[in-house]
KEGUVO-279235 format. One line per 4 residues: number of its first residue (from 0); their letters; for each residue x, y, z of C-alpha. Coordinates in steps of 0.001 Angstrom, whole numbers, always signed. Layout:
N
NUM> A> X:Y:Z ~ ... .
REM end
This chain:
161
0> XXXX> +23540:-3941:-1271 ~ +23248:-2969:+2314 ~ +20907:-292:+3306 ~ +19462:+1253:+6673 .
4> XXXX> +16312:+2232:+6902 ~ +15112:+4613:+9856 ~ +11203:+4889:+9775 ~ +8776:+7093:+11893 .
8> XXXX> +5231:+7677:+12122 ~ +2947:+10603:+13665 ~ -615:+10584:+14059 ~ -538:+13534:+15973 .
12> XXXX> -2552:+12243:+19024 ~ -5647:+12437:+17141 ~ -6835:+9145:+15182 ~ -9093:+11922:+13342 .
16> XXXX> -6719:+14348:+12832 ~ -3696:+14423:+10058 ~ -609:+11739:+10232 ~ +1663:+11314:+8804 .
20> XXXX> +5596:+8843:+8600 ~ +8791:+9623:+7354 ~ +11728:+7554:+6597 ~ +15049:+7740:+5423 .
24> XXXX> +16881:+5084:+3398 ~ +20483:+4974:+3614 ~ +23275:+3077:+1728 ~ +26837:+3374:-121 .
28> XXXX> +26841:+3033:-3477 ~ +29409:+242:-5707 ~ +31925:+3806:-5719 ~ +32010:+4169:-1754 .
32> XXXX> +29525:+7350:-1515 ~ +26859:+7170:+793 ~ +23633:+8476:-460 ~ +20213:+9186:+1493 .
36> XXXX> +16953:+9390:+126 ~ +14186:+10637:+2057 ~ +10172:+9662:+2000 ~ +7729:+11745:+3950 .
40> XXXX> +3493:+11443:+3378 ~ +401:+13007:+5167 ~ -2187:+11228:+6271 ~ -5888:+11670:+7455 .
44> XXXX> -7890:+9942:+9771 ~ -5712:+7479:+11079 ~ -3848:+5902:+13973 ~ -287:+6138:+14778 .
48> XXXX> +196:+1970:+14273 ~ -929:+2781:+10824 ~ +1960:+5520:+10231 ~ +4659:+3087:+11569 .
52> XXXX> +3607:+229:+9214 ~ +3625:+2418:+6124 ~ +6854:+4464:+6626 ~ +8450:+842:+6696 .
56> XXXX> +6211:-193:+3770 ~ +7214:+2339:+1855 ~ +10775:+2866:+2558 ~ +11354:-1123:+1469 .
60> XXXX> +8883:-564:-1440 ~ +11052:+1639:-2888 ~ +14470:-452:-3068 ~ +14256:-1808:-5991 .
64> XXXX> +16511:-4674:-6077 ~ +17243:-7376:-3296 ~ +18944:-5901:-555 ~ +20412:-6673:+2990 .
68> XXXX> +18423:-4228:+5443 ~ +18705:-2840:+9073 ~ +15329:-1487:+9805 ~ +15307:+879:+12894 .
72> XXXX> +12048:+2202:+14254 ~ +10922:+3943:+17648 ~ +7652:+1731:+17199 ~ +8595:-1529:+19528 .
76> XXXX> +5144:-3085:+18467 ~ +6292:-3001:+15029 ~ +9451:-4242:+15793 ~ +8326:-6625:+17962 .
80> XXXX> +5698:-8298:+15794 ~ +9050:-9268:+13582 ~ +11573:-10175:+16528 ~ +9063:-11563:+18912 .
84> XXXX> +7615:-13967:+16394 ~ +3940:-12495:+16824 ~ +3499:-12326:+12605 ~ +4231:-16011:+12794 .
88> XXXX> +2000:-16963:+15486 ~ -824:-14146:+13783 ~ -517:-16555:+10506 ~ -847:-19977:+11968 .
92> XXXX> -4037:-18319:+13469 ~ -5313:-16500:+10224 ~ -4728:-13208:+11239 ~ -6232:-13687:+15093 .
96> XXXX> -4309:-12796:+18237 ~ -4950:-13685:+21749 ~ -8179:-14519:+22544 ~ -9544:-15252:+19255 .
100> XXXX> -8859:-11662:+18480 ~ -8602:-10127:+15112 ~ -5844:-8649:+14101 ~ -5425:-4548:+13359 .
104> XXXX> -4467:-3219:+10215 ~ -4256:-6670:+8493 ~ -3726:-4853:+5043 ~ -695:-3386:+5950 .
108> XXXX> +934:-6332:+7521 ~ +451:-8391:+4403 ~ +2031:-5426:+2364 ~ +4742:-4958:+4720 .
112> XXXX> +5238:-8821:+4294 ~ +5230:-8481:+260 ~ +7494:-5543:+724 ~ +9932:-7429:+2474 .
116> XXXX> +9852:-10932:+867 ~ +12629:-10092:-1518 ~ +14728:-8814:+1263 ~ +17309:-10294:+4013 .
120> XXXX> +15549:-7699:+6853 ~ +16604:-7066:+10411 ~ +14350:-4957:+12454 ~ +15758:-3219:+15393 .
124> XXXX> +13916:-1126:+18151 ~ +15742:+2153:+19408 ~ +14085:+3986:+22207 ~ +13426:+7820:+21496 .
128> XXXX> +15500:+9033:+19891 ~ +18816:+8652:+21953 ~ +22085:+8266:+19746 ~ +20481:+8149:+16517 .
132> XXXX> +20080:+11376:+14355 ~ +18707:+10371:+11734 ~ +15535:+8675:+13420 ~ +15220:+12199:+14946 .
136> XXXX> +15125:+12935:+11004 ~ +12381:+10762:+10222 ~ +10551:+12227:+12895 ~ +11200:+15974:+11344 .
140> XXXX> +9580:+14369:+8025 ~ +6823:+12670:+10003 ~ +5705:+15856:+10986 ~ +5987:+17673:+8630 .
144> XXXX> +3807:+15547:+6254 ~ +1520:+15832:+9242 ~ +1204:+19557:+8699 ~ +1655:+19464:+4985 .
148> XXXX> -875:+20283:+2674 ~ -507:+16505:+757 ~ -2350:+14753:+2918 ~ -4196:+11119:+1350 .
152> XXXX> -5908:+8543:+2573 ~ -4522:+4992:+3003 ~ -6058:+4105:-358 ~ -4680:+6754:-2561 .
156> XXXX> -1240:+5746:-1534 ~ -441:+3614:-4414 ~ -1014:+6675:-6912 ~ +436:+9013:-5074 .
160> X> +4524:+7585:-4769 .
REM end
């Protein structure tokens, strides 16, 4: 199955103050109708990195067979850690970057590479929000889970989908 995935994350300009992602999965089913199915979460006391890696996290978490995907995201360090080869060089160096530097949000980059292991993935960067409605979607649902009531921390994700 082929499926697009369009991902966005808020953390509001405040590291302290509510995030929150959003993403929206589409794909056409084996009877030619497309379907959509949205994800949206809140978030406190995180950073807007953090939001980016878990509305793609998510969104491939929830497919739930193997699946060709198109991954679009506003988030060109996301997209670039993919394209630009820096996961592979962050590996051969045990999570270290540069200088002998460490790595942020480790624990989401190894989900986000679990998440995608059983998946044929193609990440692609699109600026703003030019030409693309439904990223402007995702970022509706990103902040709206910023201003919703649900908002978790990182580690109550898994109970909460």
């Amino acid at each position: 199955m082929y499926v697009k995935i369009y991902t966005d994350g808020a953390a509001r300009g405040n590291p302290d103050g509510p995030g929150g992602y959003g993403a929206v999965l589409q794909y056409v089913d084996s009877k030619g109708q497309l379907h959509e199915r949205e994800l949206s979460r809140g978030y406190k006391k995180t950073t807007n990195n953090r939001m980016e890696l878990m509305a793609a996290i998510v969104a491939l978490e929830a497919l739930n067979r193997p699946c060709q995907v198109e991954l679009f995201s506003d988030s060109k360090y996301l997209v670039d850690a993919f394209n630009q080869h820096w996961i592979d060089s962050w590996l051969k160096k045990n999570w270290k970057r540069g200088k002998n530097q460490d790595v942020k949000n480790v624990d989401l980059w190894k989900r986000l590479l679990k998440a995608k292991e059983p998946h044929q993935v193609t990440f692609r960067w699109v600026k703003g929000h030019a030409d693309n409605p439904l990223n402007e979607r995702c970022d509706q649902l990103a902040t709206s889970a910023a201003d919703g009531s649900e908002l978790y921390t990182d580690q109550g994700l898994d109970s909460t989908l």
